[in-house]
N, C-alpha and C positions, 0 to 999 in steps of 0.2 A: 622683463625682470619684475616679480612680484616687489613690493612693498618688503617682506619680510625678507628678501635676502640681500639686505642693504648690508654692509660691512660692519655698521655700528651697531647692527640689531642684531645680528649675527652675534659680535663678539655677546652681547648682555645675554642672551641663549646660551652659550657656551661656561659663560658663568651661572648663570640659574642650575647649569645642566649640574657646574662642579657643588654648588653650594648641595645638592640634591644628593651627589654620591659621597660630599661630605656627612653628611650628617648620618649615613647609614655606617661608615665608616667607626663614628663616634660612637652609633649607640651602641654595635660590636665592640668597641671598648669598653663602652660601661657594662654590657651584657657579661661581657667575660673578667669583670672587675675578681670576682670572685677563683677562678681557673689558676690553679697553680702553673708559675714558668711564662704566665701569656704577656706579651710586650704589647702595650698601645702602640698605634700605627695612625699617619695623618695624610693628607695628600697635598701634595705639592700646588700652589694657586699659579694658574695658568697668567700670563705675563702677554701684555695688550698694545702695538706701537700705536701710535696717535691716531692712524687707519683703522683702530679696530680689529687686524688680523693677529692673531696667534703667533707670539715671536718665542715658544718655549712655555715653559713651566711642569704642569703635570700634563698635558694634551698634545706638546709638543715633541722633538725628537728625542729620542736615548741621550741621555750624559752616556760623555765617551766615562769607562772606569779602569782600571789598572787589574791584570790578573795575576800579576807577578813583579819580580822589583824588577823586571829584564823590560817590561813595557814604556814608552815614553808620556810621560807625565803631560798631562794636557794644561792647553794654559789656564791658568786661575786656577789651577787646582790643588790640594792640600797634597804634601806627600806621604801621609799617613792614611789609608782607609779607616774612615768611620770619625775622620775628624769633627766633621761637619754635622755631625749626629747631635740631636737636643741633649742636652743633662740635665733639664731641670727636673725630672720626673721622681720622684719618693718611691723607694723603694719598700715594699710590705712584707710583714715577718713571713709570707705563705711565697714568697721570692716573685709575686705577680709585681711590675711595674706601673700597675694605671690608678692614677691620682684622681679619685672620682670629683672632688670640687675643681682639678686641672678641665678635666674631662666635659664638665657641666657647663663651665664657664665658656669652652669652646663652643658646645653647642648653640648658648645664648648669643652671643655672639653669631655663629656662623645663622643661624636662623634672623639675628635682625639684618644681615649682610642679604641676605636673601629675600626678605619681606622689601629692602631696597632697590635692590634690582632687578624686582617684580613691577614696584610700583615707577621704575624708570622707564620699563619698557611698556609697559602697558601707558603711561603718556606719553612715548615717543612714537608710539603707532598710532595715540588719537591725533599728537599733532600733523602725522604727515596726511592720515585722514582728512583732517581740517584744511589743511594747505594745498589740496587737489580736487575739497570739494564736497566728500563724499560725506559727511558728516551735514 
């Protein structure tokens, strides 16, 4: 078993991985700030047990969803589709949805979320280095 496929370095990979398809996600947001009808779009942050394995989020399995009101309502779930949808978003006179200082501010954010668990994992691989020697 390499070094890198430890479960807790695993997970911080898996988040680098998401913070990476975040931000392409955003800048098609901001890209298309301008596109009449365009809705912004985010991605769901993947969810980590104390093991560091994947218990859900965006990486994880399908949410079950309702196709019709004949279907059985899952637990914890809203009984209206779209309940759980954001509403904070400003709508613009060209009927496009995306709040470019909403949008910015995510970016900055999700890039120092990422400059952090870059610089986590990059000292939890000198430590195990360190602790085996090879350093």
């Amino acid at each position: 078993m390499a070094i890198s496929d430890l479960p807790e370095l695993a997970a911080l990979r898996t988040k680098m991985q998401w913070h990476q398809e975040r931000q392409r996600v955003l800048a098609e947001n901001i890209s298309n700030s301008d596109t009449p009808n365009f809705k912004p779009r985010d991605l769901v942050e993947p969810k980590f047990d104390n093991a560091g394995n994947n218990v859900g989020g965006g990486m994880g399995a399908l949410p079950m969803m309702r196709a019709d009101g004949t279907n059985i309502i899952p637990a914890g779930a809203s009984s209206s589709f779209g309940a759980g949808r954001p509403r904070g978003y400003e709508t613009r006179p060209s009927s496009n949805a995306v709040n470019i200082e909403d949008e910015m501010l995510k970016v900055s954010a999700n890039q120092m979320d990422y400059a952090a668990a870059t610089s986590l994992y990059t000292r939890s691989l000198g430590l195990l280095k360190t602790a085996i020697g090879k350093r």
